[in-house]
C-alpha positions as CSV (number, residue, x, y, z in Angstrom):
1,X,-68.8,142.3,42.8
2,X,-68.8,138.4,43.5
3,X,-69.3,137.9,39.9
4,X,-66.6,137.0,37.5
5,X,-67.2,136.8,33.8
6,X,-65.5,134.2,31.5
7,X,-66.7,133.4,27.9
8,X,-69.8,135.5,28.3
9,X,-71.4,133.8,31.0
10,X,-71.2,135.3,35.0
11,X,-69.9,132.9,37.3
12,X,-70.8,133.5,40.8
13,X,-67.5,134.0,43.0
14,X,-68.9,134.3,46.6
15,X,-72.7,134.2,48.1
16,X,-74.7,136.6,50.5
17,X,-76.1,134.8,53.8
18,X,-79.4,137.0,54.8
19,X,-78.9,135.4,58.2
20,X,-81.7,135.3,61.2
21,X,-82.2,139.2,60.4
22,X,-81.1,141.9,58.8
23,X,-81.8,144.5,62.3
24,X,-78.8,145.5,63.4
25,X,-79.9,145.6,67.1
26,X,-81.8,142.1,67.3
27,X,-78.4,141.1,65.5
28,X,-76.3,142.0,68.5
29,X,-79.1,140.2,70.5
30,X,-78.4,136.7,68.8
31,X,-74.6,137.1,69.4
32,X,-75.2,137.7,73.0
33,X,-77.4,134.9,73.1
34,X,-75.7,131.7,71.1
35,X,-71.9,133.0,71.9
36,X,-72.4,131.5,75.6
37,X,-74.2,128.7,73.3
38,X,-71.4,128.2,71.7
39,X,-68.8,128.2,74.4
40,X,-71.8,125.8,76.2
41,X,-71.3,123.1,73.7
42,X,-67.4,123.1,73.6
43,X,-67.4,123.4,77.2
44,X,-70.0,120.3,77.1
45,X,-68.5,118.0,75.1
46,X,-64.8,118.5,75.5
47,X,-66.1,117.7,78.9
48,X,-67.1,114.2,78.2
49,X,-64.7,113.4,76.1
50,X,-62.3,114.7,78.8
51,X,-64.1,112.3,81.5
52,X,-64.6,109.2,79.3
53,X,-60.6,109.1,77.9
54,X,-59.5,109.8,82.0
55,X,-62.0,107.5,83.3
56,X,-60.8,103.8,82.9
57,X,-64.5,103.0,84.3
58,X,-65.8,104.4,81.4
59,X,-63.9,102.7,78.3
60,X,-66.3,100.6,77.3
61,X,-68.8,100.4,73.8
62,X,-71.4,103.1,74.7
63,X,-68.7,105.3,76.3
64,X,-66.6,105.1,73.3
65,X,-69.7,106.0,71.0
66,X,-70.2,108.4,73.0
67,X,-67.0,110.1,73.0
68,X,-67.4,110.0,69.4
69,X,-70.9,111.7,69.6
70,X,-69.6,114.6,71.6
71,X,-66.6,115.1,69.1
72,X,-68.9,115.5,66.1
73,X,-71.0,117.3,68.1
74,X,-68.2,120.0,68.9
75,X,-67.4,120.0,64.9
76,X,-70.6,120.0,63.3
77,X,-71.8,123.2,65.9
78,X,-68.3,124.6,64.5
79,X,-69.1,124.4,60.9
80,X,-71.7,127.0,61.0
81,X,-71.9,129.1,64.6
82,X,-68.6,130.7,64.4
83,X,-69.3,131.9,61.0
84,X,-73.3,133.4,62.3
85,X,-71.3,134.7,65.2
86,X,-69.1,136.5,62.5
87,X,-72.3,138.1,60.5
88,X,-74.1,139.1,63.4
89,X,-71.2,142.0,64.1
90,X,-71.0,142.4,60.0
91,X,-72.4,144.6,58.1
92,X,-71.2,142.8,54.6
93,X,-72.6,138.3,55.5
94,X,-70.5,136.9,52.2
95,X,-69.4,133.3,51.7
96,X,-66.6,132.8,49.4
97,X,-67.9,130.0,46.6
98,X,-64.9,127.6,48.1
99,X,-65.9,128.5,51.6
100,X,-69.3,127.9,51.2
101,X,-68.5,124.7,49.3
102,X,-66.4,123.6,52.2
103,X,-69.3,124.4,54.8
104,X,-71.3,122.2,53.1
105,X,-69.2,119.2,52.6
106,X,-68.3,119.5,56.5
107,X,-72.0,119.9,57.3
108,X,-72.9,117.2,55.4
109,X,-69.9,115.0,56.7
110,X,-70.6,115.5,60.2
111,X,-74.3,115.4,60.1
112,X,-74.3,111.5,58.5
113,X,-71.6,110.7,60.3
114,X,-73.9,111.5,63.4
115,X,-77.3,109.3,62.0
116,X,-75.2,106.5,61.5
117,X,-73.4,106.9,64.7
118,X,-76.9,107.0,66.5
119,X,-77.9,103.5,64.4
120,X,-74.8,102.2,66.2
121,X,-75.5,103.5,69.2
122,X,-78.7,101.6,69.3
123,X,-77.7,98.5,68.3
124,X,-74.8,98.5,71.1
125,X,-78.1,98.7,73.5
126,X,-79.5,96.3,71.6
127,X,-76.5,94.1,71.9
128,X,-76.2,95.2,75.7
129,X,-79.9,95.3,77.4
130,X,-81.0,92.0,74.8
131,X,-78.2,89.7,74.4
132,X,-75.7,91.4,78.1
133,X,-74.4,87.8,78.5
134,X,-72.6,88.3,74.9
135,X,-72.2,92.0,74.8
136,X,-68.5,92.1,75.3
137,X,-67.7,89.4,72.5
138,X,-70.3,90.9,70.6
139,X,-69.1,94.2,70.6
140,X,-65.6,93.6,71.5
141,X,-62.7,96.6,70.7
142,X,-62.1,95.5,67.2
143,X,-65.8,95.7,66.3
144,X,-66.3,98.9,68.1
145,X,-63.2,100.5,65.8
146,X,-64.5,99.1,62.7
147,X,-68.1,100.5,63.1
148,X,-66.7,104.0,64.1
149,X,-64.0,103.7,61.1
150,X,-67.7,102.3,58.8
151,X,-69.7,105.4,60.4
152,X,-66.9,108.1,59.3
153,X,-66.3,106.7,56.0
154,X,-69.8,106.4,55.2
155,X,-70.5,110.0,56.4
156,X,-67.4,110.6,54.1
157,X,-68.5,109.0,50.8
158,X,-72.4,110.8,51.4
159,X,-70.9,114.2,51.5
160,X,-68.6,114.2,49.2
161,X,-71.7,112.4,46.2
162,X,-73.5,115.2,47.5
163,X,-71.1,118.3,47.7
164,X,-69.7,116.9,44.3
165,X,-73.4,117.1,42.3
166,X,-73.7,120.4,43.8
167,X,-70.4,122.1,42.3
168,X,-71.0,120.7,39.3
169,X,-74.2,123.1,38.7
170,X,-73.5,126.4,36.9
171,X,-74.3,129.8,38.9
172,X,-74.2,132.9,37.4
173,X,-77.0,135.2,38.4
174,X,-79.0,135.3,42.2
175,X,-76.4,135.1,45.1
176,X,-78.7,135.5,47.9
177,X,-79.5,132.2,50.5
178,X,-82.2,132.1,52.7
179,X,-80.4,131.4,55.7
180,X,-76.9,131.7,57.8
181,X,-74.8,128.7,56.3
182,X,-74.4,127.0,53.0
183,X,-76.8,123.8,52.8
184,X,-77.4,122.2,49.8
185,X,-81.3,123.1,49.1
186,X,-80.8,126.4,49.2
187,X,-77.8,126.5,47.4
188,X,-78.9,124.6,44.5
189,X,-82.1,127.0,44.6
190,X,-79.2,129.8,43.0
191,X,-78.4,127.1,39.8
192,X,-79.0,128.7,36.5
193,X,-80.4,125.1,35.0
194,X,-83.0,122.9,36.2
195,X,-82.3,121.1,39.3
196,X,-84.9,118.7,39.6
197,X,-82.8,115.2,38.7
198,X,-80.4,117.0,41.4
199,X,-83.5,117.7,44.1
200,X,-84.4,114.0,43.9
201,X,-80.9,112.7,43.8
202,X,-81.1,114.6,47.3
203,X,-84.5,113.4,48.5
204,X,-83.1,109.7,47.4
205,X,-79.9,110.0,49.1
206,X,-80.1,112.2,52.1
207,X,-83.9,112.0,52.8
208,X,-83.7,108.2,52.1
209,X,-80.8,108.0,54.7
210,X,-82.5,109.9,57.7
211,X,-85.8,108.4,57.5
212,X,-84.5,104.4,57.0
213,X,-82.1,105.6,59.9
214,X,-85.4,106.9,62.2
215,X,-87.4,103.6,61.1
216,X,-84.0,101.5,62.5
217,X,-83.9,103.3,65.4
218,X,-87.0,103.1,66.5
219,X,-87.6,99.3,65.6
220,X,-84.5,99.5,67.9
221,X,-85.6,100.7,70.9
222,X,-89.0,99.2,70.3
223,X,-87.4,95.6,70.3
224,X,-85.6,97.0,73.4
225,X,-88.8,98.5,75.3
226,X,-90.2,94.8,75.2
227,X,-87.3,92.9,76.7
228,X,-87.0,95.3,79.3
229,X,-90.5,93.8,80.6
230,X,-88.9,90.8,82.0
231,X,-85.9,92.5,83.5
232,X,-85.4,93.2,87.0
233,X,-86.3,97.1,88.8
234,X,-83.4,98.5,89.1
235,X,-81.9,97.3,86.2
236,X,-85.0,98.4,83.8
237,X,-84.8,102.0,85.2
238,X,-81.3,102.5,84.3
239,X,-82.3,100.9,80.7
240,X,-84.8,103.0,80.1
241,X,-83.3,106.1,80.9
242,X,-80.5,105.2,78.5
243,X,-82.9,104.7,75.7
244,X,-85.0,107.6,76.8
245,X,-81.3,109.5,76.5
246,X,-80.8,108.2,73.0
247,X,-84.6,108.6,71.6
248,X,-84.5,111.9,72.5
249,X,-81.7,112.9,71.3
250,X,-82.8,111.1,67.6
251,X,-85.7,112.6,67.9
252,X,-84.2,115.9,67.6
253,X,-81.6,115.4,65.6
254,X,-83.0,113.3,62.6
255,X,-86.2,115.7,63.1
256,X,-84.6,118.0,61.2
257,X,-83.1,115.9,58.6
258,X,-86.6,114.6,57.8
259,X,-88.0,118.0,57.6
260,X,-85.3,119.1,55.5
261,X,-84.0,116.9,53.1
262,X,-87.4,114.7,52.7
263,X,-89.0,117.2,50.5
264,X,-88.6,118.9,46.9
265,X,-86.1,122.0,47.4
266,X,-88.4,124.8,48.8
267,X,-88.2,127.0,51.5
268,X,-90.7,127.4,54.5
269,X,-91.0,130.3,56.8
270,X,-89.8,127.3,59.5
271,X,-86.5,126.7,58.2
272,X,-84.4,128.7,60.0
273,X,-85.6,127.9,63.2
274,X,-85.6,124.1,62.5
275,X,-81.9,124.7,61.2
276,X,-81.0,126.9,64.5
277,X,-81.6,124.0,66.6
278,X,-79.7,121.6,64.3
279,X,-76.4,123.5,64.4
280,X,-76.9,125.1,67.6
281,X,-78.9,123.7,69.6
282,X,-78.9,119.9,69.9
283,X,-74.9,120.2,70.5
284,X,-75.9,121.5,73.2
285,X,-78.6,119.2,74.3
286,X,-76.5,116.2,74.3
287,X,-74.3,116.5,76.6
288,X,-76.8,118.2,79.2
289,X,-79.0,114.8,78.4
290,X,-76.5,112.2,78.2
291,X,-74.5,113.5,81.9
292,X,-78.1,114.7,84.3
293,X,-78.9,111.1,83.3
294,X,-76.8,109.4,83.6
295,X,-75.1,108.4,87.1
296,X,-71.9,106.7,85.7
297,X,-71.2,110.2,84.1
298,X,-72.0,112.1,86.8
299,X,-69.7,109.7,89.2
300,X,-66.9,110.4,86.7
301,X,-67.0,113.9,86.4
302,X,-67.4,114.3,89.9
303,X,-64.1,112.1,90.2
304,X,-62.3,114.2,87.7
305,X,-63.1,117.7,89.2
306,X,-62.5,116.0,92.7
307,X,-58.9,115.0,91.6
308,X,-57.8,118.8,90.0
309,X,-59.0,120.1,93.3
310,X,-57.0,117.8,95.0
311,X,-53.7,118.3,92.7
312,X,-54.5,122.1,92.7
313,X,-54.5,121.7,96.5
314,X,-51.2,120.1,96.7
């Protein structure tokens, strides 16, 4: 079962996710635990979306990188969590071999799409706290739409280099990954040939990607940290919390990738945890970090709610 056999050589038809655990009753523990997660981070970022389309205040740059943020945020937690979800109440945790194929390109997708979004997202505060006399001509609407249409299509052409060297490899004996979704590592880890041109392929191209990313970012914010010595009070408080915001938030996220994808394709006790707070939990963090603080978000929202009360009202 989940093998078929052609020419005398068994081709894997679907995989077996071992999940968090195998107990049934710690199982029904997660699902009570990351379902509210779940509904958390929809909740969350269909939230900020919501505010920063209604909020004519808000449609600017960083708002509109940040409405992007919050809807890869939504779709990358929905790759994988409804899926665990799923297995936790299962007793069979398969993977069709398209399915699984499929989680990975969309993992993959969303997760680059993300690092390069962040890169942008720094340079716009860049742009804004360095050069704020030029920040509207700088990053004017057409810019903006060509460096979120640059972001997606590079996210796009990663994925599909790396989904495409990882169908390519024959399977045809162990089914079992090491963890709740398909990822690439431990996928390949199943190949019947040797994968090492593919691991390094990986390191080179994903690896290569989140810790260039990390070193741009942090430049970033560095470059950022100084100018904000010569700025007034109030003004450098509301910058630095923005970049505090952002660090954070790359800090977690490309923490992972690093961690991940940065090393030859073996698996460490860690993994799963590192990997439960990369589908599940840093959705969640993001919009809890970029609305506590920050006061034009908590303004809007408060103006939103304010006016369905009022409408309900009437």
């Amino acid at each position: 079962m989940g093998e078929a056999v052609t020419l005398n050589q068994t081709t894997v038809t679907e995989f077996i996710l071992l999940g968090l655990s195998s107990n049934p009753e710690t199982q029904l523990i997660l699902f009570i635990v990351f379902l509210p997660i779940y509904l958390l981070i929809l909740a969350g970022n269909i939230l900020i979306m919501v505010t920063i389309v209604h909020d004519r205040c808000l449609h600017t740059p960083m708002y509109f990188f940040l409405c992007n943020l919050s809807f890869i945020d939504v779709c990358h937690a929905s790759v994988t969590v409804p899926k665990m979800l799923a297995d936790f109440l299962s007793a069979e945790k398969t993977i069709c071999f398209g399915g699984c194929v499929a989680q990975m390109f969309f993992l993959h997708l969303f997760t680059c799409t993300e690092i390069f979004l962040l890169t942008v997202m720094a340079y716009d505060r860049y742009v804004a706290i360095c050069n704020p006399m030029h920040y509207l001509t700088v990053m004017n609407h057409k810019v903006c739409l060509l460096l979120a249409a640059a972001v997606w299509l590079g996210g796009a052409v990663h994925s599909l280099a790396l989904t495409g060297m990882t169908i390519k490899l024959p399977y045809c004996g162990p089914r079992e990954i090491d963890n709740f979704f398909c990822d690439v590592p431990p996928v390949i880890r199943l190949a019947c040939t040797d994968t090492y041109i593919i691991e390094v392929l990986i390191i080179s191209n994903s690896g290569l990607i989140s810790v260039v990313c990390f070193v741009v970012l942090v430049a970033s914010y560095g470059v950022i940290l100084v100018s904000l010595r010569n700025q007034f009070s109030e003004g450098k408080r509301k910058a630095l919390s923005t970049c505090a915001a952002h660090l954070t938030v790359v800090a977690l996220f490309l923490g992972h990738c690093i961690f991940i994808y940065s090393r030859p394709s073996t698996s460490f006790s860690e993994d799963k945890v590192v990997s439960v707070f990369f589908t599940a939990i840093t959705p969640l963090l993001n919009p809890i970090i970029y609305t506590l603080r920050n006061e034009d978000m908590k303004r809007a929202i408060s103006k939103l709610c304010g006016r369905k009360v009022d409408a309900e009202e009437k």
